[in-house]
TIMI-2910 file (N, C-alpha, C, CB; in pm, 1 decimal, decimal comma, always signed):
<rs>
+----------+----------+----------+----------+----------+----------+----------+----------+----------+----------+----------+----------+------+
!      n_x !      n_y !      n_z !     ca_x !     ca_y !     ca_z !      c_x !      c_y !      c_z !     cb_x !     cb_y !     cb_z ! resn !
+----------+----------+----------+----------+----------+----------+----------+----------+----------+----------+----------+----------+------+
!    +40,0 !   -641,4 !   +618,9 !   +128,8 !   -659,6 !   +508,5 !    +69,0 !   -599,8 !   +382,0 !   +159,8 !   -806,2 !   +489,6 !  Unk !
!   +132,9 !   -623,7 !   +316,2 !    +77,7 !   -507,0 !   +137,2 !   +173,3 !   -656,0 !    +45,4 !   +212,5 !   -230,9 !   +102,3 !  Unk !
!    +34,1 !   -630,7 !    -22,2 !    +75,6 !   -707,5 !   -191,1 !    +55,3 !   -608,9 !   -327,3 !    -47,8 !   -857,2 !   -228,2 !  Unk !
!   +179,3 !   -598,7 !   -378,9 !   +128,6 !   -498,4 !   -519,5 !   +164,3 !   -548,3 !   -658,5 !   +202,6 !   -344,0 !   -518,2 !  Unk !
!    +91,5 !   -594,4 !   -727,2 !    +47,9 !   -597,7 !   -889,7 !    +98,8 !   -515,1 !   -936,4 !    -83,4 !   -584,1 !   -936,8 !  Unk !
!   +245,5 !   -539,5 !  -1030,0 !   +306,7 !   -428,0 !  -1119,8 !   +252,7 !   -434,4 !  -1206,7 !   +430,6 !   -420,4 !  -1156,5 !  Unk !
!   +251,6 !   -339,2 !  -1326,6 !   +245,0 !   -325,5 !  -1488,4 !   +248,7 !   -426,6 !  -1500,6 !   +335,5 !   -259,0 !  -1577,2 !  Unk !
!   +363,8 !   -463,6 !  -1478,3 !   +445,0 !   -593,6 !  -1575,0 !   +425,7 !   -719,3 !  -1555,5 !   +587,3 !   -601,2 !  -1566,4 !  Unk !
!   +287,5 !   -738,3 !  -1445,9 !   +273,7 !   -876,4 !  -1427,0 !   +335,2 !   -940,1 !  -1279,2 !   +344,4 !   -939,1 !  -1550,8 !  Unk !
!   +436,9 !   -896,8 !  -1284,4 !   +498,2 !   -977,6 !  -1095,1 !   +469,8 !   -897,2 !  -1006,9 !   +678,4 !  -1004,2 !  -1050,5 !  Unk !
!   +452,0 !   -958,7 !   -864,4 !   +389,5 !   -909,6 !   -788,3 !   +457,7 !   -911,1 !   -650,1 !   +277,1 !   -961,5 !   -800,9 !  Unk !
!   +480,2 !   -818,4 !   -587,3 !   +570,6 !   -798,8 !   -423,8 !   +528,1 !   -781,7 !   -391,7 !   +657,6 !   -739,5 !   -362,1 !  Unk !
!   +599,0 !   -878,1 !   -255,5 !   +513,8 !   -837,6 !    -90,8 !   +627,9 !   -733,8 !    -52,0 !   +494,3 !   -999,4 !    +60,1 !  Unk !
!   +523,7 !   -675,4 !    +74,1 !   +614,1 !   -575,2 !   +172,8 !   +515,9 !   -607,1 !   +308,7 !   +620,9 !   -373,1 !   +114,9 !  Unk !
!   +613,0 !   -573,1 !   +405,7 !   +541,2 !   -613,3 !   +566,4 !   +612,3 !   -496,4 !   +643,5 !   +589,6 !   -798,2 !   +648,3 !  Unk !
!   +540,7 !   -464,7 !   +748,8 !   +557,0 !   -339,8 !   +828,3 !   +687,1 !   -353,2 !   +946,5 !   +403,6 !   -310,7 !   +905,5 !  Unk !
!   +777,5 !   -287,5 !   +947,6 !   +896,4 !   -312,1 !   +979,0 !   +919,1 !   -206,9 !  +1140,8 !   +994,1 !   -275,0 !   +833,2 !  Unk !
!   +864,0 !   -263,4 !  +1264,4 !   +872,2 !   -167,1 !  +1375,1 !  +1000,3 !   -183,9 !  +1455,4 !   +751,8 !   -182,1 !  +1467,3 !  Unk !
!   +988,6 !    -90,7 !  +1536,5 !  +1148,4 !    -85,2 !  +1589,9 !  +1072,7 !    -17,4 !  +1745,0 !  +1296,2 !    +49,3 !  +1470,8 !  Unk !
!  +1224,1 !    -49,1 !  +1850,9 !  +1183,7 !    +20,6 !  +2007,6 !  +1144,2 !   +179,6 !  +1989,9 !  +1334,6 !    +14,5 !  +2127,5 !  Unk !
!  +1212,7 !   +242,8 !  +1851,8 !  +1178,7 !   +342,9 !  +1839,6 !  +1094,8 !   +374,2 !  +1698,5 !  +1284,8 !   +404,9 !  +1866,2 !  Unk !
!   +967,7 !   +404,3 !  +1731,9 !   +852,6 !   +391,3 !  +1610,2 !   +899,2 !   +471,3 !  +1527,5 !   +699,1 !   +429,1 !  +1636,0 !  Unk !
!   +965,7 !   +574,4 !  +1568,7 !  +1037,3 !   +698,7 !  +1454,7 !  +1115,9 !   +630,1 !  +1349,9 !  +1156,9 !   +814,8 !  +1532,0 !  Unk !
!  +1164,0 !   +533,6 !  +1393,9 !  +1215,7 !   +426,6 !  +1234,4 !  +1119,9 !   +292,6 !  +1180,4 !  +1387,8 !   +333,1 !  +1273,0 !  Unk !
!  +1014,4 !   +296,1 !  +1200,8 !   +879,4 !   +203,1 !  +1173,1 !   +918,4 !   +219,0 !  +1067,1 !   +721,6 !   +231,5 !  +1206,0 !  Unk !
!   +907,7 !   +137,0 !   +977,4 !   +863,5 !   +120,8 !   +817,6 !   +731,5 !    +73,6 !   +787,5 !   +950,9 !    +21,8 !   +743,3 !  Unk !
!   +622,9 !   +104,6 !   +687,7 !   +532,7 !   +138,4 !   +645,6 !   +491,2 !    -36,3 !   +524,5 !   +570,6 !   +305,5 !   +587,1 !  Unk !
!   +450,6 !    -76,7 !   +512,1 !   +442,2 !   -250,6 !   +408,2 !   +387,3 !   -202,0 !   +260,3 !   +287,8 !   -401,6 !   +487,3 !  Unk !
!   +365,8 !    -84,7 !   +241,9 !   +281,5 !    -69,9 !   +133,5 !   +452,1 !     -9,7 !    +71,0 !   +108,6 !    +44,3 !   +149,9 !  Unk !
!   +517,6 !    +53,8 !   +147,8 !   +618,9 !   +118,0 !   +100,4 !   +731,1 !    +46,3 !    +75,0 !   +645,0 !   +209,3 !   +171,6 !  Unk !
!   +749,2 !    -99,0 !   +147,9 !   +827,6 !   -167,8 !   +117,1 !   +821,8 !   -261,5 !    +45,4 !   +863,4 !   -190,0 !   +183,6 !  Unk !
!   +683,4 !   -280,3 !     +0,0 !   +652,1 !   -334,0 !   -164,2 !   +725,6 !   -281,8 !   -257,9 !   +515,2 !   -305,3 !   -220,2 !  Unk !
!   +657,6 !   -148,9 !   -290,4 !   +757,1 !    -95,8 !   -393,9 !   +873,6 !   -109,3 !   -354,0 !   +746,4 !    +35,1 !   -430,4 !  Unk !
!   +975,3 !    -71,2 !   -297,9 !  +1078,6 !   -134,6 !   -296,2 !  +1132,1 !   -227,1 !   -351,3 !  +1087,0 !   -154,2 !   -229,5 !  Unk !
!  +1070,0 !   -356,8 !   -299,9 !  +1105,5 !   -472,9 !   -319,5 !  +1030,9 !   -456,9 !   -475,1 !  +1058,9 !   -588,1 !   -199,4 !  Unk !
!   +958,4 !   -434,1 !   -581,2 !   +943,0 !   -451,0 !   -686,2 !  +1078,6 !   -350,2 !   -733,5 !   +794,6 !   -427,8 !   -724,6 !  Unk !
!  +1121,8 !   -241,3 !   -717,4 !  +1187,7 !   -162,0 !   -762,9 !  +1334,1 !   -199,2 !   -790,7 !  +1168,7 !    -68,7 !   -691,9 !  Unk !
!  +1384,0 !   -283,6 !   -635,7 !  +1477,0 !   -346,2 !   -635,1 !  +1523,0 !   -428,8 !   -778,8 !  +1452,2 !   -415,1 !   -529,0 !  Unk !
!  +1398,9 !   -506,6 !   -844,0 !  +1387,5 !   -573,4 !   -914,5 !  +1371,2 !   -558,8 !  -1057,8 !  +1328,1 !   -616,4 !   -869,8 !  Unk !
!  +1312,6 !   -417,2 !  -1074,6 !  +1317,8 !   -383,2 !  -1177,6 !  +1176,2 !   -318,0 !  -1227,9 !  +1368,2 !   -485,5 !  -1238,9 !  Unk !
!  +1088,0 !   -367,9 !  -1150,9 !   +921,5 !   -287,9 !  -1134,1 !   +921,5 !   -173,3 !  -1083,4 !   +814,6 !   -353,6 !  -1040,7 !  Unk !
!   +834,0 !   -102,1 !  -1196,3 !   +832,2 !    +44,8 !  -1153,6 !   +690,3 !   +130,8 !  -1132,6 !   +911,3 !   +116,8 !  -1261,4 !  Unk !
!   +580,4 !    +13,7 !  -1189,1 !   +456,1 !    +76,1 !  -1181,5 !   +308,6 !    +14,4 !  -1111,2 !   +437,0 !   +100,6 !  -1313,6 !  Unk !
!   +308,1 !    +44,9 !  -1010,1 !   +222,4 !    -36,6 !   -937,2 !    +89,2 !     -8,3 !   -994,4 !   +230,6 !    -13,1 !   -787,4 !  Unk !
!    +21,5 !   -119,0 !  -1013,9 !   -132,6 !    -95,3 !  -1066,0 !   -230,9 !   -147,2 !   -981,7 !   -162,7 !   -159,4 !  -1201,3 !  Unk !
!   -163,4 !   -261,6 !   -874,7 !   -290,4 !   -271,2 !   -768,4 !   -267,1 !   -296,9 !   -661,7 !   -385,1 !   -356,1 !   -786,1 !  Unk !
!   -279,2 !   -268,2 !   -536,6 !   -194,0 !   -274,6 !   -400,0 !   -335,8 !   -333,2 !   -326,0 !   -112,7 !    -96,8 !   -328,1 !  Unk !
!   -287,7 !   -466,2 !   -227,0 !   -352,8 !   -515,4 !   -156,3 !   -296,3 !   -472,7 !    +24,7 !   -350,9 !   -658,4 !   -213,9 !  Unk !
!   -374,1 !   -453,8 !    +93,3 !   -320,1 !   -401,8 !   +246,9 !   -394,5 !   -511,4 !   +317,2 !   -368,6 !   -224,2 !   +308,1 !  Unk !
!   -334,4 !   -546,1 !   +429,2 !   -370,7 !   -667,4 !   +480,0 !   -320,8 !   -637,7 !   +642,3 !   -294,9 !   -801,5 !   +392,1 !  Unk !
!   -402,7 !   -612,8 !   +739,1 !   -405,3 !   -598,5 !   +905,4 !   -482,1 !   -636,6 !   +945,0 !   -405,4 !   -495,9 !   +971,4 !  Unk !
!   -477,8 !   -731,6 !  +1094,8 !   -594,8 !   -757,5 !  +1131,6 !   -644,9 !   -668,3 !  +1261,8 !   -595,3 !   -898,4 !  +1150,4 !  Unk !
!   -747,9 !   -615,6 !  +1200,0 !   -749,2 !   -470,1 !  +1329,5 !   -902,5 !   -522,4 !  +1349,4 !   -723,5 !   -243,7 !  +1261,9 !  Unk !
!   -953,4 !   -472,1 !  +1493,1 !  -1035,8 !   -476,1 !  +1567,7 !  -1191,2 !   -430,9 !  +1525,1 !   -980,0 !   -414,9 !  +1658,4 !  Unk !
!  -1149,4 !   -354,3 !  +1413,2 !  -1251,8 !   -256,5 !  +1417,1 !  -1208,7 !   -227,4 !  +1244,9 !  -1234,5 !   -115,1 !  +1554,4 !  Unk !
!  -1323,6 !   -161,6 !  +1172,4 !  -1315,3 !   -106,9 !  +1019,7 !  -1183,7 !   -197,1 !   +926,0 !  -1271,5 !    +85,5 !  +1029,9 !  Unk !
!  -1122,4 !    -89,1 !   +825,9 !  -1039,5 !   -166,6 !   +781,4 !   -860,5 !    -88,7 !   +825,5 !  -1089,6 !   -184,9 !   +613,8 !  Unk !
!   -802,0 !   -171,6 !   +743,3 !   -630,1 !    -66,5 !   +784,0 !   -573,1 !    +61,1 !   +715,0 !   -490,8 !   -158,5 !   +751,5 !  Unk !
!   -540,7 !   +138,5 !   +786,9 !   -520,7 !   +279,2 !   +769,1 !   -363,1 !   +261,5 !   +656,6 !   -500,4 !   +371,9 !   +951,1 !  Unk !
!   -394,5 !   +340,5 !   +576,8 !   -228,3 !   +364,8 !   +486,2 !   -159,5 !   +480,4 !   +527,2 !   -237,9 !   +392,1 !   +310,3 !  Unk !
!     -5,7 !   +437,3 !   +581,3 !    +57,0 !   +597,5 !   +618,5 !    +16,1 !   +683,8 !   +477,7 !   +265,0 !   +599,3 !   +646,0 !  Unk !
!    +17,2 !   +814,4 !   +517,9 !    +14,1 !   +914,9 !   +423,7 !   +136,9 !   +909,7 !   +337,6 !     -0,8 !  +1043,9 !   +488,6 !  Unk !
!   +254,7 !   +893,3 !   +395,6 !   +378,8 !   +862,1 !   +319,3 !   +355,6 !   +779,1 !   +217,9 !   +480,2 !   +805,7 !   +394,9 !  Unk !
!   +347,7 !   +631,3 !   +240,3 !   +260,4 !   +542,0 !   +145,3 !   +203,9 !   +593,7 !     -4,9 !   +134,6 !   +508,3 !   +228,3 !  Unk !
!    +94,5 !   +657,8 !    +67,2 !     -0,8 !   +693,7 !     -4,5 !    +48,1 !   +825,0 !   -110,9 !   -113,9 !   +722,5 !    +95,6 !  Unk !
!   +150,3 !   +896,8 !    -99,2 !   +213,7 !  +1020,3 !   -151,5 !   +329,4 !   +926,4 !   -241,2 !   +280,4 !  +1143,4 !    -14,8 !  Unk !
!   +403,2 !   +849,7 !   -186,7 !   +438,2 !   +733,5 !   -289,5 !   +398,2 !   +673,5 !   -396,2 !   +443,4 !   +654,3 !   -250,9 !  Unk !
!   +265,5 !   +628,9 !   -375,0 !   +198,0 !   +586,7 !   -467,9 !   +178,6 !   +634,7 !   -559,0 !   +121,6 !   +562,1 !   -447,6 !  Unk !
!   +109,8 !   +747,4 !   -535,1 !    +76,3 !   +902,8 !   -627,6 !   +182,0 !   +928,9 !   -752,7 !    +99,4 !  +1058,3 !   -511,7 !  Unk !
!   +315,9 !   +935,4 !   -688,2 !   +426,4 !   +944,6 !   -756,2 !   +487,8 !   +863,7 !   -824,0 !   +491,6 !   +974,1 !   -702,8 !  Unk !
!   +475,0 !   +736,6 !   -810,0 !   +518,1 !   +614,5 !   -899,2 !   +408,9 !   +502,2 !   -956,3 !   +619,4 !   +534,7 !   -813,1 !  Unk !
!   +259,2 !   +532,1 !   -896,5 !   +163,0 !   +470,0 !   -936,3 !    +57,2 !   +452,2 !  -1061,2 !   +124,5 !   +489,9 !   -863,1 !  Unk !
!    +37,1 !   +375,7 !  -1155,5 !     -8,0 !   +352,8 !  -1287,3 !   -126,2 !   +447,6 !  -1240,7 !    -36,2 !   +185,4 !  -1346,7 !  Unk !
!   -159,6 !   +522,8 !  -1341,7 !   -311,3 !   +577,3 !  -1345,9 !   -421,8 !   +448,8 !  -1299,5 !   -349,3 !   +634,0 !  -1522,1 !  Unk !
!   -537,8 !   +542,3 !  -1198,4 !   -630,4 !   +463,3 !  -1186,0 !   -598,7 !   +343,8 !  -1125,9 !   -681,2 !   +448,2 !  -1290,6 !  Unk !
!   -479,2 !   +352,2 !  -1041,6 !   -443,3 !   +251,0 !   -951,3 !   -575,7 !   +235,9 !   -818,3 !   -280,9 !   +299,3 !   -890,6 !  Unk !
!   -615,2 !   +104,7 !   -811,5 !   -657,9 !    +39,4 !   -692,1 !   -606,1 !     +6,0 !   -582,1 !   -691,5 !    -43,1 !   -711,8 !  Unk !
!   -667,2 !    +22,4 !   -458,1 !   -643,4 !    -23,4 !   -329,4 !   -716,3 !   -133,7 !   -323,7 !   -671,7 !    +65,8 !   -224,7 !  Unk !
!   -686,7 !   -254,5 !   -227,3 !   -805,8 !   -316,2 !   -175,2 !   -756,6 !   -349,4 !    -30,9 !   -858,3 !   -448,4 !   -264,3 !  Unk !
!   -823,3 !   -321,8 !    +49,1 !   -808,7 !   -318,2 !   +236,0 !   -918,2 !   -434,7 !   +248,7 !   -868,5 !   -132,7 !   +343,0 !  Unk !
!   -815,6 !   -524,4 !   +360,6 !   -924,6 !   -622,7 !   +442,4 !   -829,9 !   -627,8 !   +585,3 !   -958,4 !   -811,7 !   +354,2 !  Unk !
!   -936,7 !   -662,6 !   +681,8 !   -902,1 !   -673,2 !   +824,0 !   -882,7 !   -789,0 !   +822,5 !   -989,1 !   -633,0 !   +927,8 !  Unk !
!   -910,3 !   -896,6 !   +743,8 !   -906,8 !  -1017,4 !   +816,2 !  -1022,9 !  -1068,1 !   +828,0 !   -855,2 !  -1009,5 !   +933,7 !  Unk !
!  -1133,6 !  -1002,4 !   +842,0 !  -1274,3 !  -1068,0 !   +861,4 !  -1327,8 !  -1151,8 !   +730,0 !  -1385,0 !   -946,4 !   +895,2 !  Unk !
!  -1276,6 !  -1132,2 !   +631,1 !  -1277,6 !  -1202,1 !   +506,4 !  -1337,5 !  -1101,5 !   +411,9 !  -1357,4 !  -1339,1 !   +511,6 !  Unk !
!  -1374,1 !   -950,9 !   +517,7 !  -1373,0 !   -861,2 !   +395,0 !  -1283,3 !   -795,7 !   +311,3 !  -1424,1 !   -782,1 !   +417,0 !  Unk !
!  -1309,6 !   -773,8 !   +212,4 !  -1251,6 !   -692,5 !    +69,2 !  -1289,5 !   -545,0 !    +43,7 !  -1309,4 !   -766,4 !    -66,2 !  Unk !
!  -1228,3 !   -442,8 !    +48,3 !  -1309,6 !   -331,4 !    +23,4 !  -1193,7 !   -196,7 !    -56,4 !  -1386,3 !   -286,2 !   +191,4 !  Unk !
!  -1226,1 !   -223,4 !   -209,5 !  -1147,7 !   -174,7 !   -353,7 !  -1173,6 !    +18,2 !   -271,8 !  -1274,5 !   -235,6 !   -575,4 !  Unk !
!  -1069,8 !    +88,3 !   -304,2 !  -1030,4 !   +215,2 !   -309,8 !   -964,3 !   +262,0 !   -425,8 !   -959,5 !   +237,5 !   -212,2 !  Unk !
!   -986,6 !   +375,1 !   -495,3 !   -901,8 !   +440,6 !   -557,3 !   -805,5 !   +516,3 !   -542,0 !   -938,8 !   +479,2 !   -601,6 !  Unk !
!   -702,8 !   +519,8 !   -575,2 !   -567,8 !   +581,5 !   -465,6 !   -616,4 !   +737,2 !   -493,5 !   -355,2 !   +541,4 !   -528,2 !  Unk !
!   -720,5 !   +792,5 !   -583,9 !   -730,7 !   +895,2 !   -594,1 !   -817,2 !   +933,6 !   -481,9 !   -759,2 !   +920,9 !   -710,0 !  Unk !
!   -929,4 !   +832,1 !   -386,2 !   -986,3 !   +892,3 !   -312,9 !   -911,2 !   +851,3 !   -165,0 !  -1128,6 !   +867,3 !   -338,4 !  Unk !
!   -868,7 !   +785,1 !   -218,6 !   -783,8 !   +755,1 !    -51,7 !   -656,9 !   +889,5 !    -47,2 !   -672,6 !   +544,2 !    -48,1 !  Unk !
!   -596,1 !   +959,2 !   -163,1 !   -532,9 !  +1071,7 !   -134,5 !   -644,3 !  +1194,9 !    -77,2 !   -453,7 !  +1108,6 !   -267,6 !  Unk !
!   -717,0 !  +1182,3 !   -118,1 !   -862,7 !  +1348,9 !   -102,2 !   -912,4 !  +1324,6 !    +85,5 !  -1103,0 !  +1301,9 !   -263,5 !  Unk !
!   -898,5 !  +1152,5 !   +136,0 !   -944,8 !  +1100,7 !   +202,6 !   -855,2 !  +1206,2 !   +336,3 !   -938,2 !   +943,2 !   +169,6 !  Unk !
!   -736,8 !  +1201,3 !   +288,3 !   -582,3 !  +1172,8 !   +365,5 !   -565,2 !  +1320,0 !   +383,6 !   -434,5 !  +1085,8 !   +264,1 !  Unk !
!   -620,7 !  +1436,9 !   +247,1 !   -579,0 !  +1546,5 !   +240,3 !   -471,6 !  +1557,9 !   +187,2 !   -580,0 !  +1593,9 !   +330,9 !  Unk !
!   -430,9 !  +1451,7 !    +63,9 !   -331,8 !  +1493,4 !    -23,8 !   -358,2 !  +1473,6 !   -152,8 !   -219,8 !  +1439,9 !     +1,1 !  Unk !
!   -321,4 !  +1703,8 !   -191,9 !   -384,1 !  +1695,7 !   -345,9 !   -281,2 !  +1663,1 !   -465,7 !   -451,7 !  +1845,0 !   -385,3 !  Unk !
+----------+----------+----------+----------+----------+----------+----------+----------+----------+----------+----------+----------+------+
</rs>
């Protein structure tokens, strides 16, 4: 799931939306914004990602992440945890360079 910290103080969830056919998967970081946008939030300043995976932390679609770019406050933060009770802060600027998007 994804939690994101607008500008403005309120804060949306989004959760990953799969289907029999993954080609219509929806993405949780992407349906945050949304759901802030819906509402009237337009500038995300800190996005939390939340999976519990086996191994390291959770991957952001590139889509996501090209989203962000485009509607995201300067110097916007990531923070990824698996679940293990770790925390681990990203800058959406290196998680784009990460991804290969300049």
């Amino acid at each position: 799931g994804a939690t994101i910290l607008f500008e403005d103080g309120r804060v949306y969830l989004g959760c990953r939306l799969e289907y029999d056919n993954a080609d219509l998967d929806q993405d949780a970081v992407s349906n945050a914004i949304a759901a802030g946008r819906v509402e009237g939030a337009y500038r995300p300043f800190r996005v939390g990602v939340y999976s519990p995976v086996a191994e390291g932390l959770p991957e952001i679609a590139p889509a996501a992440l090209q989203r962000l770019k485009e509607v995201g406050a300067p110097n916007l933060m990531v923070v990824k945890s698996s679940g293990s009770g770790e925390r681990v802060a990203f800058s959406l600027d290196d998680l784009l360079a990460t991804a290969g998007i300049a």
